[in-house]
Steps between C-alpha positions, in 0.01 A plus 500: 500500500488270190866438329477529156868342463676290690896343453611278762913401493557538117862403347546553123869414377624550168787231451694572821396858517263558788233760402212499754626297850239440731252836423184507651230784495110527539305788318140606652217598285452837400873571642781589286795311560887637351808262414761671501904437440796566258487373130614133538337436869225269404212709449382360142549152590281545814233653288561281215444188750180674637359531161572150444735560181758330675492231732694553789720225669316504842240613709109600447383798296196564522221825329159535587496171652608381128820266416655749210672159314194282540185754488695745259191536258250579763778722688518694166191635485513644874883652475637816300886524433676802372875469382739753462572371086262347304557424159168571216461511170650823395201635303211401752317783625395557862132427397610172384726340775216641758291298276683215463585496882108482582439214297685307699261561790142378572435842688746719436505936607422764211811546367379836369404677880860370592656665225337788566580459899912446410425784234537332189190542368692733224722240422203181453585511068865571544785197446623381802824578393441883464450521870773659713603304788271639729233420342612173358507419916162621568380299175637172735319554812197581294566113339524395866195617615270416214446111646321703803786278689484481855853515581731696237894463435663797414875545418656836531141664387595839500899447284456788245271714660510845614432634863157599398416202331623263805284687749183450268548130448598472899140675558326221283667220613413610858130532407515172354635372807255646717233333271664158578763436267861308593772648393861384456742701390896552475643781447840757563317789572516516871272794514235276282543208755440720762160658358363166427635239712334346777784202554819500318740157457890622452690229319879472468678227322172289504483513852204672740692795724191678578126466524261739640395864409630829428554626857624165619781530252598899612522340834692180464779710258465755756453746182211798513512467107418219358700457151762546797359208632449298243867507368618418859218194559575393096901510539516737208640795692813259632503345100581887394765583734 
């Protein structure tokens, strides 16, 4: 199977402060891929490198077969990104970032059926900054997917929403998955990792100290549950005692 992204042995220091040592990781198309860790363990510089915002210090990144520092432009119009904050003009409406966002694309989705898939289509002449949290999320993952990317970022997609509203946007983004789409995600809902997440990447402290999927990781923490596991394979559960 094709891999959408590929990092090979990347180091990114800040000063003498070590924040990604040695990580490597593949993602295959139309797989959804998890990086997980504690606040601190390296997971926005490794994305931040991928996306080719920063440049790391060694090894090879590369997306779709795409350098992301030297083909950046052309890499643009095939990726979607979704951060947790984004900053907007306070008085822009939905209608108007949607339509701002498409402009930047040759070919991008109707921003109107995605609304209305995220159910926002109530909310199209409202200011962004009317919208509760929930929605203010689902607003960024519609931003993310009007490019029609082929592989999408998304950082803590579901912060802010309720139980109800998780499950929905799990159901799409499996659907959208199933029609080919790459996703990767991070995220601290175990439970969310565990619906979507065909490989997962656990950093701690910058470093790689597991790889593989779900079920790999119950059986290498020797844990049936697997937040339990994750705490134990991330070095979280020792960092709280």
């Amino acid at each position: 199977m094709e891999k959408v992204v590929k990092i090979e042995n990347i180091s990114k220091a800040y000063g003498k402060y070590l924040a990604v040592s040695h990580v490597s990781l593949s993602v295959k198309r139309g797989t959804a891929f998890g990086l997980l860790g504690a606040n601190g363990a390296g997971k926005s510089t490794t994305i931040e490198c991928i996306l080719g915002t920063k440049q790391a210090d060694s090894g090879t990144i590369s997306v779709l077969s795409l350098d992301p520092k030297k083909d950046r432009r052309h890499l643009f119009e095939q990726v979607g990104v979704q951060f947790q904050e984004c900053d907007y003009q306070p008085e822009i409406k939905v209608s108007e970032l949607c339509e701002e966002t498409a402009c930047l694309y040759k070919s991008p989705a109707d921003w109107n059926r995605l609304c209305k898939q995220f159910g926002l289509e109530d909310k199209t002449q409202s200011a962004v900054k009317s919208l509760s949290g929930g929605e203010r999320q689902r607003l960024f993952i519609v931003l993310a997917l009007i490019p029609k990317p082929q592989v999408v970022f998304l950082d803590e997609l579901t912060t802010g929403l309720d139980a109800r509203a998780r499950r929905d946007v799990w159901k799409i983004l499996k659907d959208l998955k199933d029609n080919g789409l790459t996703i990767f995600l991070t995220s601290h809902f175990m439970d969310e990792v565990e619906a979507l997440c065909d490989e997962i990447c656990i950093l701690n402290k910058g470093r790689t100290v597991f790889y593989g999927t779900v079920d790999q990781a119950k059986e290498k923490s020797g844990c049936n549950n697997f937040e339990d596991a994750y705490l134990k394979l991330s070095g979280e559960e020792a960092d709280a005692e």
